[in-house]
C-alpha positions in Angstrom: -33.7 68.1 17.0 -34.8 64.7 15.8 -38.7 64.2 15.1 -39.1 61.1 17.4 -38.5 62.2 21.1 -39.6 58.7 23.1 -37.0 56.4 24.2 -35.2 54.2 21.5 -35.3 50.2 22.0 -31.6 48.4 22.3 -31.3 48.0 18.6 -32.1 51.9 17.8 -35.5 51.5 16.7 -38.6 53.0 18.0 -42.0 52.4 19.3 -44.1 51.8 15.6 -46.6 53.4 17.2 -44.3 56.3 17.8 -42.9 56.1 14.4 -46.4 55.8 12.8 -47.9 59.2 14.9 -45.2 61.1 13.8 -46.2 60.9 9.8 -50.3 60.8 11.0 -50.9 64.6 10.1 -51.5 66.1 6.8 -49.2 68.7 7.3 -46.1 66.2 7.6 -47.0 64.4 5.1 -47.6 67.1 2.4 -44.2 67.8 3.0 -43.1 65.0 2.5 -45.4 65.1 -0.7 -43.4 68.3 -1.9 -39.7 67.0 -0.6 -40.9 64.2 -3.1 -42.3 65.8 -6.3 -38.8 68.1 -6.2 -37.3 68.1 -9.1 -33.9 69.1 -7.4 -32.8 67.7 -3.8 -31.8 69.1 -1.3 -34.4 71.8 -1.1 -34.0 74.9 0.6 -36.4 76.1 3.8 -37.9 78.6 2.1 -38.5 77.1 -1.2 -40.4 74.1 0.6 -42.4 76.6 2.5 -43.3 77.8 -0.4 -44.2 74.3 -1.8 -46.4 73.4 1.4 -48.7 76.2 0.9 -48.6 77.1 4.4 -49.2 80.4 6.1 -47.5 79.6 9.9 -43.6 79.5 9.1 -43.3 78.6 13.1 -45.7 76.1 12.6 -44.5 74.5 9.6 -40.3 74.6 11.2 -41.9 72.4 14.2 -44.0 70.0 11.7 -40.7 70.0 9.8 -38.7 69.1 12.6 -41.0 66.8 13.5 -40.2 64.6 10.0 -36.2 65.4 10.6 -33.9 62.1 11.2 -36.3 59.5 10.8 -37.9 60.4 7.7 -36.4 63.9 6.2 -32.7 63.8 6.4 -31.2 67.7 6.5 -28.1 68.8 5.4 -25.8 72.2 4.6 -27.3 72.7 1.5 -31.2 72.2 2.7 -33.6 69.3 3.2 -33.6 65.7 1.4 -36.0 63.0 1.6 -35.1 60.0 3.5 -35.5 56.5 1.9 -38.2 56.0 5.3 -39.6 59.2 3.8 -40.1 58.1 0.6 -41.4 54.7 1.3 -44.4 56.5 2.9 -45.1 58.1 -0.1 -45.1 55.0 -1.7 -47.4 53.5 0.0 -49.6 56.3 -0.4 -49.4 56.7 -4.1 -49.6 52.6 -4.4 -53.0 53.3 -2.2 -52.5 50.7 0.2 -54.0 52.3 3.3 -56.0 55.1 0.8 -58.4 53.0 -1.8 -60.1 50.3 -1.9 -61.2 50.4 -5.7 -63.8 48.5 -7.6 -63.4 47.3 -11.0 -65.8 45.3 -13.3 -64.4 41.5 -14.2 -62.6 41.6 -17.6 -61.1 38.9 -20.0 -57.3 38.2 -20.1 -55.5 36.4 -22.7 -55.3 32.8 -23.0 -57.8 29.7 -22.5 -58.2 27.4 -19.6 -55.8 25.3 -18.9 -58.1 22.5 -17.8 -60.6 23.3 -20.2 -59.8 26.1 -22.4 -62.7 28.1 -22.0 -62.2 31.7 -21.2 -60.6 33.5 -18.7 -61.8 36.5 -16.4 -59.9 38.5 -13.9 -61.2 39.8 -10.8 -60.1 42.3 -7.6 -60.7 42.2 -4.6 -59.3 42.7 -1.3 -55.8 44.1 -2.8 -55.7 41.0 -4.6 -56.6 40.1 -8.0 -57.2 36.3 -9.7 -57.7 34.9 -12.8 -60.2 32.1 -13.2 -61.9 29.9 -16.2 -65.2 31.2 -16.3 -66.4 28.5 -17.1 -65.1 26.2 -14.9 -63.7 27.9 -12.4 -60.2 26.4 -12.4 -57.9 29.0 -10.4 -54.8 30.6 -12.5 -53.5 32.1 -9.7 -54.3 34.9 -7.0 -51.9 37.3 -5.8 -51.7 40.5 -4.3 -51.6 44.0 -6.7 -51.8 47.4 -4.8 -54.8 49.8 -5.6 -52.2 52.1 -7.7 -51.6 49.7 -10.3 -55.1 50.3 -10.9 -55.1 53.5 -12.2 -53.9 55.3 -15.7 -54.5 51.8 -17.6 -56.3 49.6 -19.6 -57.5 46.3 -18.9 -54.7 44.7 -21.0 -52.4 47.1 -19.1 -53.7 45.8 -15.9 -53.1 42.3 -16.9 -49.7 43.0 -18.1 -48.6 44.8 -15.2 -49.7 41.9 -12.9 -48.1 39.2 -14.7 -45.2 41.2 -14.0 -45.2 41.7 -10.5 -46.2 37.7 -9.6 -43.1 37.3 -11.9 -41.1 39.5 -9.5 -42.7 38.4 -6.4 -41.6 34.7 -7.2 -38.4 35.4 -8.6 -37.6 37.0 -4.9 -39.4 34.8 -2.8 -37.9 31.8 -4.5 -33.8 33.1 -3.8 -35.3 34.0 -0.2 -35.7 37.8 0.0 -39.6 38.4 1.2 -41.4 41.2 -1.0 -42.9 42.9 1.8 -40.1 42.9 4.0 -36.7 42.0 2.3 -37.1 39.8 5.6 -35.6 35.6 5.6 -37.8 34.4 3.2 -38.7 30.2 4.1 -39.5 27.8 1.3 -41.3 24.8 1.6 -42.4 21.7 -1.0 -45.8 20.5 -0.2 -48.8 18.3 -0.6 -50.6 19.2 2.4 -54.1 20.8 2.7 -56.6 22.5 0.6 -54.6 25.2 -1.8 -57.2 28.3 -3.3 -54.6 27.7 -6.2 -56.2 24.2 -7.2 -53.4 22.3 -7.0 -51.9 19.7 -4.3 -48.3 20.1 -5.0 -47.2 23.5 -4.6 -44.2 25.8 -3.2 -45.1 27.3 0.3 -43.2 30.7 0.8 -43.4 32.3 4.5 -41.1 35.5 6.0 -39.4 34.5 9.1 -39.9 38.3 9.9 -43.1 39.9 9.1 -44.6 36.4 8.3 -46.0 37.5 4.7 -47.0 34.2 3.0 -46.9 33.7 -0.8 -48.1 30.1 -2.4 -47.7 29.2 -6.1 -47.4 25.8 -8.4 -43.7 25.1 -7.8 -43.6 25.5 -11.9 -43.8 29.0 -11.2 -40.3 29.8 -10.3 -38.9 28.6 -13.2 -40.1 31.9 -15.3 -37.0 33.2 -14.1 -34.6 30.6 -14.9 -32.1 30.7 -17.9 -32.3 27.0 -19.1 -36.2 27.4 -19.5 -35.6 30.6 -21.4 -33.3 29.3 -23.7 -35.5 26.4 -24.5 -38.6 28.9 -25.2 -35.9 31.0 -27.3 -34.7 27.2 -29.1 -38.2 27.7 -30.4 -38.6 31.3 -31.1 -40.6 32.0 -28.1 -39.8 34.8 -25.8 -40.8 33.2 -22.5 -41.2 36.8 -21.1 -43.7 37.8 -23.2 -46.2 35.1 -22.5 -48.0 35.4 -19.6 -47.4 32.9 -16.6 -51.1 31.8 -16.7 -51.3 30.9 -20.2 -47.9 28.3 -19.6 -49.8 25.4 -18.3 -46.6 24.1 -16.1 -47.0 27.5 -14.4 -50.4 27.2 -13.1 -51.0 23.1 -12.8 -49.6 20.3 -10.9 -50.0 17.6 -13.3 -46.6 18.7 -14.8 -44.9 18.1 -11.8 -44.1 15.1 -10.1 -42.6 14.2 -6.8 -39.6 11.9 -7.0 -38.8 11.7 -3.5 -39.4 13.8 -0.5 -36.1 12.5 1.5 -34.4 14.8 0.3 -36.9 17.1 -1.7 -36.5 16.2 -5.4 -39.8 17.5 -7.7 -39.7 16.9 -11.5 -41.4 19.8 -13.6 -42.0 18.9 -17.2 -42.2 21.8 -19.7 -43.7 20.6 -23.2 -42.9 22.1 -26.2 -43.4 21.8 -29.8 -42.0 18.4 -30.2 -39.3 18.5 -27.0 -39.7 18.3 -23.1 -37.6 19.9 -20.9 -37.4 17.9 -17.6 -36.6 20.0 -14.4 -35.5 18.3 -11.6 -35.6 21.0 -8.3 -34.4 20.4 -4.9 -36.7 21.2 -1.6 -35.0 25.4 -2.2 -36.7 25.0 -5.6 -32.8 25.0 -7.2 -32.4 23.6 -10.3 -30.6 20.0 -9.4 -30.1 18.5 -13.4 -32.5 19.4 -16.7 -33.0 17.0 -19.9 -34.3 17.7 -22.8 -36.0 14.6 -24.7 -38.0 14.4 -28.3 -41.8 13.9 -27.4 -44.4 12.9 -29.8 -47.9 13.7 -30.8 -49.4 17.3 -30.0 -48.2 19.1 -26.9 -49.0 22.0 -24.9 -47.0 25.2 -25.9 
């Protein structure tokens, strides 16, 4: 007996209004909360009775076979969780559609890199930004679920972030959308007013669910192995400093725009006393990178 009764469209999906009722009852989805704290799968009827607390075993088989196909999967050996199953969960436990937390501003590493006065993150919105507070220069804005929120220090919180606008630019910039897994579309430009501060950017949008992620096109390169081997060339493990304090990262006046017919952007990365010169195509692929001596003080 599958869980979703109305009619399926051409492709086999369902209604999402359908799909969304069926999980919109706490008894569906604290079995799904017991399916996922298991620590064996499959799990027998009986034990996951147990596990829901319920009284009604009629009522919990029907809530159960409610959940069955679309997101429980059952087999001989008893009941699993299906990967539709656990992404609910997920997003529960991430708080997407539960919290909406409040946190006081707090300091990050690092100093301005317009000014280098201090800097002060801030949430709001599911989102959380780091800004000079002195002069208000952006370091970047991007989205963090509630759950990464909890269990950790301020330091923790930072850390955390840097790593998921890290991972969210890493995918966006070989074209897999982070919300989706959808087409991901890439776009060079120097169009418009950017809450980033800066005029030449990267411009990410899903073809499918349209989620939209913008960043200083020196911002996919935290990925890249030839800028890791030049931080390594001087000792420095580009993964452990954060992507705001790198001032290529989070400004446009490192990047220059050779031509636009086709896309070629320049991205210079001072350090020490060498540049490495980038030179990306409109995908933001690496096309050619020099490395040239550079005097007096640069940024590192």
């Amino acid at each position: 007996m599958s869980g979703i009764t109305g009619p399926e469209r051409e492709d086999g999906t369902v209604e999402p209004a359908e799909a969304f009722s069926v999980v919109a009852n706490e008894t569906r989805l604290d079995i799904l909360e017991a399916l996922w704290r298991a620590e064996e799968r499959p799990i027998r009827f009986s034990d996951l009775f147990d596990a829901v607390e319920l009284t009604d075993s009629a009522q919990f088989n029907y809530h159960l076979q409610e959940l069955t196909d679309r997101f429980v999967v059952k087999t001989d050996e008893g009941y699993d969780l299906a990967h539709t199953g656990g992404q609910v969960i997920r997003a529960l436990r991430a708080g997407t559609y539960t919290r909406s937390p409040e946190i006081d501003p707090f300091g990050v590493e690092g100093a301005c890199t317009r000014c280098g006065g201090p800097l002060v993150a801030e949430y709001a919105d599911e989102q959380l930004s780091i800004d000079c507070s002195d002069c208000g220069k952006a370091h970047g804005k991007y989205d963090f679920p509630p759950g990464g929120l909890e269990d950790r220090t301020a330091a923790e919180v930072a850390m955390a972030f840097d790593e998921r606008v890290r991972h969210l630019h890493c995918l966006a910039a070989d074209g897999v959308c982070p919300a989706c897994s959808g087409r991901m579309h890439t776009e060079i430009t120097r169009e418009g007013e950017c809450c980033l501060d800066v005029a030449i950017r990267a411009e990410h949008v899903c073809e499918r669910c349209r989620h939209e992620l913008c960043s200083p096109v020196g911002l996919v390169l935290l990925d890249e192995a030839p800028v890791a081997a030049f931080y390594d060339d001087h000792g420095i493990s580009l993964s452990e400093r954060p992507y705001w304090t790198l001032p290529w990262c989070v400004d446009d006046e490192y990047t220059d725009v050779v031509s636009t017919d086709p896309w070629r952007v320049e991205v210079s990365i001072p350090l020490a006393d060498e540049r490495m010169q980038v030179t990306l195509d409109g995908d933001l692929a690496i096309v050619e990178t020099n490395r040239v001596a550079c005097t007096g003080s640069t940024a590192r």
